[in-house]
Backbone as a printed PyTorch tensor [residue, N CA C, xyz], in Angstrom:
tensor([[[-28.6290, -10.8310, -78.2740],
         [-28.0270, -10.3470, -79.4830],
         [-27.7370,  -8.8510, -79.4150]],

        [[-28.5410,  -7.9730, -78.2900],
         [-28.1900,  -6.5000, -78.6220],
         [-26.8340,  -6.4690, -77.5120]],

        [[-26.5460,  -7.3720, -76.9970],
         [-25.3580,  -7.1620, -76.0090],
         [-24.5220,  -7.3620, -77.1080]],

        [[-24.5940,  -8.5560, -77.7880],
         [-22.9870,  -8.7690, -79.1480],
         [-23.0200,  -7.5200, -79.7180]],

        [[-24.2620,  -6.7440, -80.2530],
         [-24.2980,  -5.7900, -80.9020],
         [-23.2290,  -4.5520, -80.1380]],

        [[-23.9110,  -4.5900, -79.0360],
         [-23.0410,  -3.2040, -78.3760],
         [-21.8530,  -3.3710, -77.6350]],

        [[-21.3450,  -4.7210, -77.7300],
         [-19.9700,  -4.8860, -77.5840],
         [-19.0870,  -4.6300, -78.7370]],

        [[-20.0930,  -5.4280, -79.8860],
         [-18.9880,  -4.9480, -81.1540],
         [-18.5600,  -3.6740, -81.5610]],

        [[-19.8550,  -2.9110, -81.1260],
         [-19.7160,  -1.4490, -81.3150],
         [-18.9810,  -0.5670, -80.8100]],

        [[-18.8210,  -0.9260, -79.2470],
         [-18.2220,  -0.3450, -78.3290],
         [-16.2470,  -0.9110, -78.5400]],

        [[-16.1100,  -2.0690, -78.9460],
         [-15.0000,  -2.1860, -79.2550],
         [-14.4810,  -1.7110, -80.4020]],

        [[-15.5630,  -0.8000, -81.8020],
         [-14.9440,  -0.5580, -82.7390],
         [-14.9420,   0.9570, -82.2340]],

        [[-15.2860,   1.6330, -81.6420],
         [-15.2890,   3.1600, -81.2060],
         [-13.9180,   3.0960, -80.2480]],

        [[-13.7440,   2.1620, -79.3070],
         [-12.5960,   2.3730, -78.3160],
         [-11.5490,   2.1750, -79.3010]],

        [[-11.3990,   0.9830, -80.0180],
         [-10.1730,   1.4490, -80.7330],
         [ -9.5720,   2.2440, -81.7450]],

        [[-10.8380,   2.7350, -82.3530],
         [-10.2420,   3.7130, -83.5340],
         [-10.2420,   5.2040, -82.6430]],

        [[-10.8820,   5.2680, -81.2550],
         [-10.3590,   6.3680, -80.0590],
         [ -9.1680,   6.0500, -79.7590]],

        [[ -8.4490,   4.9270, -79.7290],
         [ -7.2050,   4.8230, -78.9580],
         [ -5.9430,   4.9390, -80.0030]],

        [[ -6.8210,   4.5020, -81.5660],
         [ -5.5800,   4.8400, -82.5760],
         [ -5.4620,   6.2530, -83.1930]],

        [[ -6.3890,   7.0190, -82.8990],
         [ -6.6240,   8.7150, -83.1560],
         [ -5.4160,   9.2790, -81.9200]],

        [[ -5.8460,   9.0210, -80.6400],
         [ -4.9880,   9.4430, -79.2310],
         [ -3.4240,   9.0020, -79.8110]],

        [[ -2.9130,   8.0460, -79.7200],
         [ -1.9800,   7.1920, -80.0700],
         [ -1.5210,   8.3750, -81.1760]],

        [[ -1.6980,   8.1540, -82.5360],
         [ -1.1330,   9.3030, -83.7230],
         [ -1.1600,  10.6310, -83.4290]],

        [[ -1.7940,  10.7660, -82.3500],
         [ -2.0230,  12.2470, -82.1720],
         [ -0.6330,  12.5530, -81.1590]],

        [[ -0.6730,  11.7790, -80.0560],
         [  0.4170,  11.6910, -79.3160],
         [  1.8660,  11.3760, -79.8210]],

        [[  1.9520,  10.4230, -80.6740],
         [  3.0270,  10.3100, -81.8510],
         [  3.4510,  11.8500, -82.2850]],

        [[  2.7600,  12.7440, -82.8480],
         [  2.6710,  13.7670, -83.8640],
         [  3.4110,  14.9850, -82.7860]],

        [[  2.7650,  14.6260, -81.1900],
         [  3.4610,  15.7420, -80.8160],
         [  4.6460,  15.8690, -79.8420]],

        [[  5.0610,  13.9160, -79.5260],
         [  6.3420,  13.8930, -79.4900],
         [  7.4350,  14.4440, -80.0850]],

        [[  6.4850,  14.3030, -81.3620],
         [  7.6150,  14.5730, -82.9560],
         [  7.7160,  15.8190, -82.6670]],

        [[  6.9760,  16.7810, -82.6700],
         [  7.1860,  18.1570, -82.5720],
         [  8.1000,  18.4690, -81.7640]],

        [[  7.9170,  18.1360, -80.0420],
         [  8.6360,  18.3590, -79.2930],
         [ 10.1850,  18.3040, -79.1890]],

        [[ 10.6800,  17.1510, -80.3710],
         [ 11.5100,  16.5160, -80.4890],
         [ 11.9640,  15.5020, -79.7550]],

        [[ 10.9390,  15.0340, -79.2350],
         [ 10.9420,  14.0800, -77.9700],
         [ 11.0720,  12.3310, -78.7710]],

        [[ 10.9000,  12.1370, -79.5950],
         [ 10.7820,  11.3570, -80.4640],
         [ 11.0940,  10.9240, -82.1570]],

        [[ 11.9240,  10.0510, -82.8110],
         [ 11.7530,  10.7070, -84.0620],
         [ 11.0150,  10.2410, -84.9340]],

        [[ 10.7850,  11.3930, -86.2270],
         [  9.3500,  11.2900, -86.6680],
         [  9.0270,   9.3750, -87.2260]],

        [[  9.9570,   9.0020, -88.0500],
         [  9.3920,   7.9910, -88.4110],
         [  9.7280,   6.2520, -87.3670]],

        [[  9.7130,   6.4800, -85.8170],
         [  9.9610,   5.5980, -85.1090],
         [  8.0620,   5.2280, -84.2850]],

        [[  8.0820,   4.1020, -84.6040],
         [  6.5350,   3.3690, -84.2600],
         [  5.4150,   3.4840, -85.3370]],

        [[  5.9900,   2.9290, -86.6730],
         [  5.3670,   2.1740, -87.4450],
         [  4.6310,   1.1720, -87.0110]],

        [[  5.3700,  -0.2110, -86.1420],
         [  5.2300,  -1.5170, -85.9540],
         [  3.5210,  -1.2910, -84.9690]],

        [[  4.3270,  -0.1920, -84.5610],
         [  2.7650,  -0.2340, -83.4830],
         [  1.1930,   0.4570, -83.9110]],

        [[  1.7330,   1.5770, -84.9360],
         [  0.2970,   2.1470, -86.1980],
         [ -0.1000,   1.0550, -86.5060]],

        [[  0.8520,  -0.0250, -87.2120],
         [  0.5640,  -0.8020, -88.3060],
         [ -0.5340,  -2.1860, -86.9740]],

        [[  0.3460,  -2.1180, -85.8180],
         [ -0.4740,  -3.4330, -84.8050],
         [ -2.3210,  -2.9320, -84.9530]],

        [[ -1.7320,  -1.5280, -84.2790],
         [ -3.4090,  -0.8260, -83.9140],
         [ -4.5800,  -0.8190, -85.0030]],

        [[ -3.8710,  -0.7780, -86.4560],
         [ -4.4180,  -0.8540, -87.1810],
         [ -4.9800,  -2.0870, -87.9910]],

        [[ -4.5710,  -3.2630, -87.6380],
         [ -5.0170,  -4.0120, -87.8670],
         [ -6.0190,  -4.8610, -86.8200]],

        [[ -5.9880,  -4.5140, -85.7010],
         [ -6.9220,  -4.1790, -84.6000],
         [ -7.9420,  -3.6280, -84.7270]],

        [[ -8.1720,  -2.9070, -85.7060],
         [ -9.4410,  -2.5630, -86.0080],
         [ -9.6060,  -0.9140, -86.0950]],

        [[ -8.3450,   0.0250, -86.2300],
         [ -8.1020,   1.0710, -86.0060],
         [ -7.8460,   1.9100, -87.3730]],

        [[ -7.4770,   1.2920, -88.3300],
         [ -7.3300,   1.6280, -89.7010],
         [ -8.0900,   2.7750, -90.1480]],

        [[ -9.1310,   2.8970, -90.0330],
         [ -9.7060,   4.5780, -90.4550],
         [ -9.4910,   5.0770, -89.7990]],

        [[ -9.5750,   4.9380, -88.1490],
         [ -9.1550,   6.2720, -87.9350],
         [ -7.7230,   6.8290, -87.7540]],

        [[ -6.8180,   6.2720, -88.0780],
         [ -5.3660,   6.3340, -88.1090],
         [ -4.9680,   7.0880, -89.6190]],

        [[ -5.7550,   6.3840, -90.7340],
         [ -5.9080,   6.9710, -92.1570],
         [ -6.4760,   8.3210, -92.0280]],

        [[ -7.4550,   8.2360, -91.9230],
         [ -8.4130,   9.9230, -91.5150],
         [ -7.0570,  10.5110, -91.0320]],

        [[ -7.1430,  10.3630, -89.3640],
         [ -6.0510,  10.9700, -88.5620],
         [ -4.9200,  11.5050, -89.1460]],

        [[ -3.8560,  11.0040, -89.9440],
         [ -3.1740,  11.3810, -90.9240],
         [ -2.9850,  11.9860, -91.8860]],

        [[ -3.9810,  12.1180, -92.8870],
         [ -4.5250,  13.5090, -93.5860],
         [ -5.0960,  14.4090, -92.9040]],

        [[ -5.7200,  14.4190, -91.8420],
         [ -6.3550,  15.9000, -91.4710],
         [ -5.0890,  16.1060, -90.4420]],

        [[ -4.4300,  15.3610, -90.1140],
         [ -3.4350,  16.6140, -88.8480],
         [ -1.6570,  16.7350, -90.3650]],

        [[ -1.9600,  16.0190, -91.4030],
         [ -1.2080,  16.1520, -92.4380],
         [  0.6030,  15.5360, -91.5680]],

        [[  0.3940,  14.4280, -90.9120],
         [  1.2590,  14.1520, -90.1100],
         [  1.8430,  12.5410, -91.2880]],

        [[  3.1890,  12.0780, -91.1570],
         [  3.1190,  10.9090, -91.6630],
         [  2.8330,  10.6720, -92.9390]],

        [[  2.8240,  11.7700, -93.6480],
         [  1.9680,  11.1140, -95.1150],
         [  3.6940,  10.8350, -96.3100]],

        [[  4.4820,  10.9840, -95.5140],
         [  5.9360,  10.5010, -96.4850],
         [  6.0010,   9.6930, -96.2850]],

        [[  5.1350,   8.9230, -95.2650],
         [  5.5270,   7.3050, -95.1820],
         [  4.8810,   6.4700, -96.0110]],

        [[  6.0990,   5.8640, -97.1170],
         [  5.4200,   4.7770, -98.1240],
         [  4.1210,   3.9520, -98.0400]],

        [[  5.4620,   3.1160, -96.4530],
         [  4.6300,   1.5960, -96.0870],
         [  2.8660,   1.7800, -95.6280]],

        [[  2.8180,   3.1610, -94.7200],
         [  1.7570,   3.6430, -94.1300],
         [  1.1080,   3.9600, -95.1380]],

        [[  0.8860,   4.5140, -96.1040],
         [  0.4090,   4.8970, -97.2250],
         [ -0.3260,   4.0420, -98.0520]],

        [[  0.5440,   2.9340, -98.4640],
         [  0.0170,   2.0740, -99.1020],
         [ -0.9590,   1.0650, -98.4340]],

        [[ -0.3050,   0.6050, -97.0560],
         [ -1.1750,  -0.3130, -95.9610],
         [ -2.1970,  -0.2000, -95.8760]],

        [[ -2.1310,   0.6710, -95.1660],
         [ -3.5580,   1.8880, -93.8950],
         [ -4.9490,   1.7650, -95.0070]],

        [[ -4.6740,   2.0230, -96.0210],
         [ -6.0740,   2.1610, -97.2000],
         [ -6.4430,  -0.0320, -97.3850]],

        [[ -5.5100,  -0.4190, -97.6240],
         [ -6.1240,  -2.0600, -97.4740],
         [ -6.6820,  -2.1150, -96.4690]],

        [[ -5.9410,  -2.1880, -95.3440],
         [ -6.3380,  -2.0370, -94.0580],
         [ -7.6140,  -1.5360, -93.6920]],

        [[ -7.7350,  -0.7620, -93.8320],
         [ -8.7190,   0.1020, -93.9350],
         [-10.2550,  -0.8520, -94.6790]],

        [[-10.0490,  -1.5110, -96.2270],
         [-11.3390,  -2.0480, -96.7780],
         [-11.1210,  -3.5610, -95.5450]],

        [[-10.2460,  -4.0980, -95.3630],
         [-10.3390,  -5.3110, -94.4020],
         [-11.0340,  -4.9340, -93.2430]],

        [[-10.7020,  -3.7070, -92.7570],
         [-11.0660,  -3.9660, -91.2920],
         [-13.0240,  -3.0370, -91.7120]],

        [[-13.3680,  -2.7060, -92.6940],
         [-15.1620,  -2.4420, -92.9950],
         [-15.4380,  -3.9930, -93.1110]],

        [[-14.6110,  -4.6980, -93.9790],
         [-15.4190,  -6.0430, -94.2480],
         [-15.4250,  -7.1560, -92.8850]],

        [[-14.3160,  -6.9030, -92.0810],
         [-14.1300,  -7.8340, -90.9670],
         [-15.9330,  -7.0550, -90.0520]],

        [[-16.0190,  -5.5600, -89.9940],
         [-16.8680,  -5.3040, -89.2160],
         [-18.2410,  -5.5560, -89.8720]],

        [[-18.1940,  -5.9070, -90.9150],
         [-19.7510,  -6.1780, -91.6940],
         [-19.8550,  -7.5290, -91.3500]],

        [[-18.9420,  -8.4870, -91.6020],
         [-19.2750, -10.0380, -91.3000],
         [-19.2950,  -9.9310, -89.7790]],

        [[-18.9540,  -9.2250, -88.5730],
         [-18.9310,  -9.1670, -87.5620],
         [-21.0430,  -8.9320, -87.2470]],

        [[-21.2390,  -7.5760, -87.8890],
         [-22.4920,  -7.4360, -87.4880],
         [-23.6000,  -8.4210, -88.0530]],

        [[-23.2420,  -9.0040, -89.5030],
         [-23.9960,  -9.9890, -90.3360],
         [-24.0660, -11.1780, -89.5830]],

        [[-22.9990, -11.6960, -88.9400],
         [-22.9160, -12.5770, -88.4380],
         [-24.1240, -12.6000, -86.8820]],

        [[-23.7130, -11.3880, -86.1210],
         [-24.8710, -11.4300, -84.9400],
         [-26.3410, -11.5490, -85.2720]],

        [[-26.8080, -10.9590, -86.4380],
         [-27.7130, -11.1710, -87.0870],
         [-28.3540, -12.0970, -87.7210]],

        [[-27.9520, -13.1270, -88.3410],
         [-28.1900, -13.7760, -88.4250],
         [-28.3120, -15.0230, -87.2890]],

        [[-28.0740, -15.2170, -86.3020],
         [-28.3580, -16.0270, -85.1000],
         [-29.7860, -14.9990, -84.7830]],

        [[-30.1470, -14.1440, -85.0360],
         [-31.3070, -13.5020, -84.2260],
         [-32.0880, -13.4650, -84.7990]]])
């Protein structure tokens, strides 16, 4: 049971690391002009339902990147209570077998 434990764990740290990297890298395409600002929604919105949702939300107010985006706006915060409750029945669940 402490292996489910530290897999679950380790998969919720890698991806809300890979959706922080990801927006961060987004943000400075944009700058560069290498990219434009509101192109790869589809893929915030994938990562984030992957299990990436806070830190993509966080990520977004503190680098103040993205926040004119409606859809992101409104999503990212559901998103966000789904993917605490998906990780509570995730850990409740290992727990209870142990």
């Amino acid at each position: 049971m402490i292996l489910l434990t530290m897999l679950l764990s380790v998969y919720i740290l890698a991806v809300n690391f890979y959706a922080f990297r990801w927006l961060r890298g987004q943000r400075d395409e944009a700058d560069m002009g290498n990219r434009p600002q509101n192109e790869g929604d589809g893929k915030l919105l994938l990562i984030s339902a992957m299990g990436g949702a806070i830190a993509i939300f966080v990520s977004m107010l503190v680098l103040h990147y993205r926040m004119d985006s409606m859809l992101l706006m409104l999503v990212l915060p559901l998103l966000c209570v789904v993917n605490i409750y998906c990780f509570y029945l995730g850990y409740r669940g290992i727990f209870v077998f142990w």
